[in-house]
C-alpha positions as CSV (number, residue, x, y, z in Angstrom):
1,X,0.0,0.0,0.0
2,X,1.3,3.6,-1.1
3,X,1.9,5.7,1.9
4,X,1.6,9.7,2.5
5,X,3.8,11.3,5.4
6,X,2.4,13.9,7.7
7,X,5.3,16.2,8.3
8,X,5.7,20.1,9.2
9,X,7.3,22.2,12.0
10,X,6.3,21.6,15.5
11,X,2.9,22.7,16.6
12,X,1.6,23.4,12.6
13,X,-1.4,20.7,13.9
14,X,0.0,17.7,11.9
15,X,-1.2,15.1,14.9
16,X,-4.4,17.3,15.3
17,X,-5.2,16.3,11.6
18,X,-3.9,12.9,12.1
19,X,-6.3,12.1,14.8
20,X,-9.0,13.8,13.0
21,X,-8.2,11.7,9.5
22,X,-7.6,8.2,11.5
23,X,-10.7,9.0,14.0
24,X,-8.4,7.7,16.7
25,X,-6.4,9.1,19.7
26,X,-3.2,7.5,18.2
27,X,-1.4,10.6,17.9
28,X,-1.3,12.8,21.5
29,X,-1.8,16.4,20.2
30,X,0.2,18.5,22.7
31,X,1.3,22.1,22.5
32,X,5.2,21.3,22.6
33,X,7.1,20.1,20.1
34,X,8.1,16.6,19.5
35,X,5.1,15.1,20.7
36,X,5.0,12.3,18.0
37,X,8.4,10.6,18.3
38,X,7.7,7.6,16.7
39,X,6.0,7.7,13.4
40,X,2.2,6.6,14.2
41,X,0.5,5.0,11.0
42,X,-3.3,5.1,10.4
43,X,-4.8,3.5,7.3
44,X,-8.1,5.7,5.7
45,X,-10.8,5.3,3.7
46,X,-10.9,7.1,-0.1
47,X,-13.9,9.1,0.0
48,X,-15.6,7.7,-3.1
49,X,-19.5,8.3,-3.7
50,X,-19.8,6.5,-7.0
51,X,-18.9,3.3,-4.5
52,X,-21.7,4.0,-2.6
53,X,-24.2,4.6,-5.9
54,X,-23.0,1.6,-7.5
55,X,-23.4,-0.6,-4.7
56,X,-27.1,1.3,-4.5
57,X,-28.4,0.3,-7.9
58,X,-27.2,-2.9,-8.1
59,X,-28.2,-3.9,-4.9
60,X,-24.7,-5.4,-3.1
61,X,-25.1,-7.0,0.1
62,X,-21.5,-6.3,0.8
63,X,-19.3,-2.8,-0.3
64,X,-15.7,-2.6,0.6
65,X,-13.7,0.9,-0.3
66,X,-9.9,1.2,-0.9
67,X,-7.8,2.6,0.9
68,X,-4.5,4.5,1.4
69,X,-2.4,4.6,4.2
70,X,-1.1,7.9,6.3
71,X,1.9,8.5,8.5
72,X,2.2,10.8,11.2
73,X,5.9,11.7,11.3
74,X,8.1,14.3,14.1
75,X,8.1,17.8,13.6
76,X,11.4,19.1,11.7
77,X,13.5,21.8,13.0
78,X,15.7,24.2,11.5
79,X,19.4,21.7,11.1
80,X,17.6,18.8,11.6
81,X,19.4,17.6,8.6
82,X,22.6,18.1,10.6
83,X,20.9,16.2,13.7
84,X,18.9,18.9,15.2
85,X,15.7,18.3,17.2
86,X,14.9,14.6,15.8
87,X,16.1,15.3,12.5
88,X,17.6,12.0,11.7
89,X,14.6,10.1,12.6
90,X,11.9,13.1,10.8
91,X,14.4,12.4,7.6
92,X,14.7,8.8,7.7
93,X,11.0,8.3,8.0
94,X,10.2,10.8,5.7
95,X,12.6,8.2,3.1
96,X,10.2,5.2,3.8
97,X,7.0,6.9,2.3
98,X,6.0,7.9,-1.8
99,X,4.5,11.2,-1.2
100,X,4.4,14.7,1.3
101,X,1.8,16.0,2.7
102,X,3.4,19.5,4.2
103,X,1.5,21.2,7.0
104,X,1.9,24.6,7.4
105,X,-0.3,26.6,9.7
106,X,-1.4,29.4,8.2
107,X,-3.4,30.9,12.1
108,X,-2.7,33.0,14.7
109,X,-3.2,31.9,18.0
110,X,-1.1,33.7,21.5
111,X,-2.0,30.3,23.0
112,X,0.0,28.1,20.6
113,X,4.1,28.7,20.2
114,X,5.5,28.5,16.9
115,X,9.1,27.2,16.9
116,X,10.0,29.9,14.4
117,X,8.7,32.7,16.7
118,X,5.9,34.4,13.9
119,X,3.6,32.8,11.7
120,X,5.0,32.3,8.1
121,X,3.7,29.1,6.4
122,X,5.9,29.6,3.1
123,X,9.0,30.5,5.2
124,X,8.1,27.1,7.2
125,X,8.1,25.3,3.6
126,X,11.2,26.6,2.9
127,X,12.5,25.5,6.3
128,X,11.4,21.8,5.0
129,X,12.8,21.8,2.0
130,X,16.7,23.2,2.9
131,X,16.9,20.1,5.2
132,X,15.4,17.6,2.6
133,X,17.7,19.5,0.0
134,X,20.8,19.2,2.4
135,X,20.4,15.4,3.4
136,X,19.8,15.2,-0.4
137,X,23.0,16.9,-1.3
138,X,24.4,14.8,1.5
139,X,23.3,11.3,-0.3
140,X,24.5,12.6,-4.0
141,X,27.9,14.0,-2.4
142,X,28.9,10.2,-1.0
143,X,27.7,8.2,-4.1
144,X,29.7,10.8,-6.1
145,X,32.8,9.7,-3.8
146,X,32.2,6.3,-4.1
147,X,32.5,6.0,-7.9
148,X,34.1,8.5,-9.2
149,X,37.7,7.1,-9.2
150,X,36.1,3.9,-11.2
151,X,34.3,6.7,-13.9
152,X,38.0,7.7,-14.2
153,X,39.3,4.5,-14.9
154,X,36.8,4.2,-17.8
155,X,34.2,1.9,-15.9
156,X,31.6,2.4,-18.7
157,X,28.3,2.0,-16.0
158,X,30.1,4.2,-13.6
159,X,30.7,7.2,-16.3
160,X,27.1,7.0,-16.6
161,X,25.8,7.1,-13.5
162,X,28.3,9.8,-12.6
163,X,26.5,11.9,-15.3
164,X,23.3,11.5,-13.6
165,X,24.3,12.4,-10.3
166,X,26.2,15.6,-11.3
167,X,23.2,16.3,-12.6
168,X,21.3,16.0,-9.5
169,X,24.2,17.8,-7.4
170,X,23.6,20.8,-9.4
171,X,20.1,21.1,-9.0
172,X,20.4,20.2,-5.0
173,X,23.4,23.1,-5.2
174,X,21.1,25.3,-6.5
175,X,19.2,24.9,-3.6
176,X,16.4,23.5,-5.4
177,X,13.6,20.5,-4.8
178,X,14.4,17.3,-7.4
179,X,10.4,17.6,-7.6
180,X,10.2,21.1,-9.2
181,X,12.2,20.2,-12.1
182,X,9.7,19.1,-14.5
183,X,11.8,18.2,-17.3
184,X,13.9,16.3,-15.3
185,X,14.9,12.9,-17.8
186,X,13.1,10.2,-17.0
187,X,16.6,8.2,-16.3
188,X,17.6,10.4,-14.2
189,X,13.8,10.6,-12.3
190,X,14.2,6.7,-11.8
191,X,17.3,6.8,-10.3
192,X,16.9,9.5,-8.2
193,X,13.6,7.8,-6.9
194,X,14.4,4.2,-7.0
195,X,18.2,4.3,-6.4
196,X,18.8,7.0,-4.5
197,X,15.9,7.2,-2.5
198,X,16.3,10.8,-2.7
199,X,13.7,13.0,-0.4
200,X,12.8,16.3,-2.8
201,X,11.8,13.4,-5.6
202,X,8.6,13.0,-3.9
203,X,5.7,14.9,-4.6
204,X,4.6,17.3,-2.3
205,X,0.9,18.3,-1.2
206,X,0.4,21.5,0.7
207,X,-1.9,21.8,4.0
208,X,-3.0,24.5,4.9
209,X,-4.1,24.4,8.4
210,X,-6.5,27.7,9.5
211,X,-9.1,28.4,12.2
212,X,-12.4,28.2,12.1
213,X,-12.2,31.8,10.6
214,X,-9.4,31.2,7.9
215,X,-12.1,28.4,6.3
216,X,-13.3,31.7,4.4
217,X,-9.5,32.4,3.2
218,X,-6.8,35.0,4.7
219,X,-3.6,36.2,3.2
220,X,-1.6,33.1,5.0
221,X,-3.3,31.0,2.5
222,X,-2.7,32.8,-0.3
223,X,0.7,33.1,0.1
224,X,1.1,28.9,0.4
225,X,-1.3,29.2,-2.9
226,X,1.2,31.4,-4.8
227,X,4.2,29.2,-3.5
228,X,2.3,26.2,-4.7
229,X,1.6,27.4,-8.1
230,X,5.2,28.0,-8.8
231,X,5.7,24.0,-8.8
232,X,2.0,23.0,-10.1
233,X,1.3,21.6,-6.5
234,X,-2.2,21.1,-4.9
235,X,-3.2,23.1,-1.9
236,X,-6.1,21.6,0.5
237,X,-7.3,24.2,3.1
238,X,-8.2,22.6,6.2
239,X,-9.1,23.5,9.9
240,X,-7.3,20.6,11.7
241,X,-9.4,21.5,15.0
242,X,-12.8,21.7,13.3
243,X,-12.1,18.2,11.7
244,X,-11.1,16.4,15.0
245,X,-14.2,18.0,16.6
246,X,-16.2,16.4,13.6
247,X,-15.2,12.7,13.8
248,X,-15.8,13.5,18.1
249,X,-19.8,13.8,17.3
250,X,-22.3,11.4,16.0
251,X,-22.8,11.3,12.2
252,X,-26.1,13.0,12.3
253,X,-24.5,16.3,14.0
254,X,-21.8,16.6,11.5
255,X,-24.1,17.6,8.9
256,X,-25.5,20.3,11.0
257,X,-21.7,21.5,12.1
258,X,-20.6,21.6,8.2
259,X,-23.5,23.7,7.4
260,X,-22.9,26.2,9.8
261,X,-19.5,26.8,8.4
262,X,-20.8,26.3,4.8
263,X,-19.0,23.4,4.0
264,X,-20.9,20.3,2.0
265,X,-18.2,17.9,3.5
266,X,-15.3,17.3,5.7
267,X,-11.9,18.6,4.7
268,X,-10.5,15.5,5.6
269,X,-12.4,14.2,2.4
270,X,-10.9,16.2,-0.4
271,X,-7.5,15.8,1.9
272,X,-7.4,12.1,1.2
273,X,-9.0,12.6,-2.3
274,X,-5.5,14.9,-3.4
275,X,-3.7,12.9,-1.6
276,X,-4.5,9.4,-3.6
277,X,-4.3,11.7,-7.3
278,X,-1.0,13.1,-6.0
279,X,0.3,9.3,-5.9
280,X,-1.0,9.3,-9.6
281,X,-3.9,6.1,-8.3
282,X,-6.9,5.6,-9.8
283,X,-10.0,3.6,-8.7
284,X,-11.7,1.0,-10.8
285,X,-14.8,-1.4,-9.5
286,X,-15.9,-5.0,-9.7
287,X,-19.9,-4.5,-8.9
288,X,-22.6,-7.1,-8.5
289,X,-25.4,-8.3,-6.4
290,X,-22.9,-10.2,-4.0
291,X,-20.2,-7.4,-3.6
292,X,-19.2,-4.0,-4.6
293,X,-16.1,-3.4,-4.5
294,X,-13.4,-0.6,-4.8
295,X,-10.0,-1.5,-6.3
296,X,-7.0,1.3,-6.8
297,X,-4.2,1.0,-9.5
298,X,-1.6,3.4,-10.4
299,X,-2.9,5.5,-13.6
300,X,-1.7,3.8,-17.0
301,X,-2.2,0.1,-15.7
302,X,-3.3,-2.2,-18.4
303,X,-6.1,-4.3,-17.8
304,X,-4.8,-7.9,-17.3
305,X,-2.4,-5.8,-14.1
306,X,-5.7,-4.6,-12.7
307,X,-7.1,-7.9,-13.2
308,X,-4.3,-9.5,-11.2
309,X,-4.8,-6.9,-7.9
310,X,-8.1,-9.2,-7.7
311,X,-6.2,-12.1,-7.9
312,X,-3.0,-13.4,-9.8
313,X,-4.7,-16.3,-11.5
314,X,-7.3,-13.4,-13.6
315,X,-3.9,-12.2,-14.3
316,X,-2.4,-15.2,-15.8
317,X,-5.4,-16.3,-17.4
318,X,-6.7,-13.1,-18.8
319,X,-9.0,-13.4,-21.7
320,X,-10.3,-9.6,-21.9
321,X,-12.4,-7.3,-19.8
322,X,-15.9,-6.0,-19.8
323,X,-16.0,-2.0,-19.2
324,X,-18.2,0.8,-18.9
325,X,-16.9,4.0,-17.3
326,X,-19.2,4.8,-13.8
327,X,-20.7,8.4,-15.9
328,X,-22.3,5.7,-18.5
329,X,-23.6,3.4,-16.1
330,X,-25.6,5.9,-14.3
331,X,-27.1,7.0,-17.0
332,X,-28.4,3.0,-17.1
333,X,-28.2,3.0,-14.0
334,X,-28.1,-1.3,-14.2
335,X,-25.0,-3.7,-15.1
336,X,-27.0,-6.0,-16.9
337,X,-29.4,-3.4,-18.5
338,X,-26.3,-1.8,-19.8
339,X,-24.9,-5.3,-21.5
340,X,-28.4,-5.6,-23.0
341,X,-28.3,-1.9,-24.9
342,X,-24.4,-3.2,-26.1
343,X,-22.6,-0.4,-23.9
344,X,-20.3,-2.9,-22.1
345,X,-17.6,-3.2,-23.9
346,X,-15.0,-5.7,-24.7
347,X,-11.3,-4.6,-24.3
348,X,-8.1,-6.6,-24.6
349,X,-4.9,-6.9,-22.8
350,X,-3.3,-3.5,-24.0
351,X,-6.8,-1.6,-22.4
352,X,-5.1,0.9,-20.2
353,X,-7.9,1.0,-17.1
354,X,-9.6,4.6,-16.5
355,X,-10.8,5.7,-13.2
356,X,-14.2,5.0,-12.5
357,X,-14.5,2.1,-14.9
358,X,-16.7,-0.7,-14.0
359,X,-14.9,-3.9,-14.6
360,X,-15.8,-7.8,-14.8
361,X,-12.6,-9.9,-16.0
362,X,-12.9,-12.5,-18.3
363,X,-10.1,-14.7,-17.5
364,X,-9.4,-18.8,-18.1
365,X,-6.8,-20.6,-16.2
């Protein structure tokens, strides 16, 4: 399962919104920092109401969501890449998951110290990154040591991957994120991900955390909106208190509290929502009287891969795939009706699955 960390300075709310997204008390949300040494994990639910509709019209006795999993990790301090605070633990957690969700708390509040001294959400992101740029730099600088003297000697595989990690050490020298450079090569993307390991690779997802009165927008949030746009990252705006006040009530008040604030649904939905499409996943279903279930793939897999998430023999055995997208079903609103009017069709093993498809795998072993 793909995982998101949870990081930020101390006291930016990060295990208030855990709590709140894990509806547990895993996380104790104090007003000092380091509070969450160790790196509490919570597995969520993907908000999906075309689950729920499916599993409606064709009348599943059973519906079982995907899901993605969530990692609470220590606050960062300034140096924490030169051991600082519990900077070699923030940084070597932060290595073991695929994406970033950055908290940055974008409220005032006399009551609650910031580590910094003022409130400055983009300067706190900046914080962030010059520690996962310097233990970046730090990773590139030793490799570079390490086989340099055999690119020298003409080792043909070491020349090469010396060019790729000058080519990193300049960006990191630059003081620049991996992730912002778009045209990185996709060589170079691979290694730097899947060799390396290297922290600014992973995409990033911006939090902004407000009060109750920030939900509306101030000019905290806007600033983290500007500083996102210069990389093309999302931005959720959330109110980490309000949504661990939330799951606290029974279901029927939450309606009742979202409305007075004007909100249709939690933040913590469209919070997990970015945070599955920032992993590049995708959701596809298996539906039917029995079960309705959700099933996630990375975007671009080909249908006999998806088949095998079900189980490797559909995989082995694939024959092809029946498939109408969800926005065509609902118009039919019925599997069956829908195979009767011809709009289920029949795709091979090169079908590259699309989120919301509705699948049934045709497979012989």
């Amino acid at each position: 399962m793909l995982s998101i960390g949870i990081v930020g300075l101390p006291n930016v709310g990060k295990s208030t919104l855990f709590n709140a997204i894990t509806e547990s008390a895993k996380a104790q949300a104090g007003n000092y920092p380091f509070c969450t040494i160790e790196p509490n994990m919570g597995v969520v639910e993907v908000p999906d109401k075309r689950l729920y509709r499916i599993a409606e019209l064709e009348k599943s006795r059973k519906v079982t969501p995907t899901f993605i999993e969530f990692v609470d990790i220590a606050g960062l301090v300034r140096n924490a890449s030169k051991g600082e605070g519990l900077g070699n633990q923030f940084l070597a957690h932060i290595r073991e998951v695929d994406a970033i969700a950055m908290v940055l708390r974008c409220f005032e509040d006399p009551d609650v110290v910031h580590v910094e001294g003022t409130v400055d959400p983009v300067r706190d992101a900046q914080i962030i990154d010059l520690e996962l740029i310097a233990k970046d730099l730090e990773t590139v600088s030793k490799r570079i040591e390490k086989i340099e003297k055999m690119a020298r000697l003409g080792d043909k595989k070491a020349k090469e991957e010396l060019e790729k990690l000058l080519y990193l050490r300049n960006i990191l020298e630059n003081i620049e994120p991996v992730r912002k450079h778009k045209e990185l090569p996709v060589e170079i993307s691979e290694y730097a991900r899947k060799t390396l390991f290297l922290l600014t690779i992973k995409p990033v997802l911006y939090v902004a955390n407000v009060d109750e009165e920030g939900l509306l927008g101030n000019s905290y949030v806007d600033n983290v909106i500007k500083y996102a746009k210069q990389e093309g990252a999302p931005v959720v705006v959330i109110c980490a208190k309000l949504e661990a006040e939330l799951v606290s009530i029974p279901q029927e008040e939450r309606k009742e509290l979202l409305s007075a604030y004007g909100l249709e649904e939690p933040g913590l939905n469209k919070f997990v929502r970015e945070g599955y499409a920032l992993l590049n996943l995708i959701t596809f279903f298996t539906a039917g009287e029995k079960e309705t279930r959700a099933w996630t793939v990375i975007k671009g897999t080909k249908a006999p891969q998806a088949a095998g998430k079900i189980h490797s023999d559909f995989e082995k055995g694939f024959i092809a795939a029946e498939v109408i997208n969800y926005e065509d079903y609902t118009k039919i609103g019925s599997i069956s009706k829908a195979k009767e009017l011809g709009l289920v069709r029949l795709e091979g093993k090169d079908y590259e699955i699309k989120d919301g498809d509705i699948v049934y795998f045709r497979f012989n072993v």
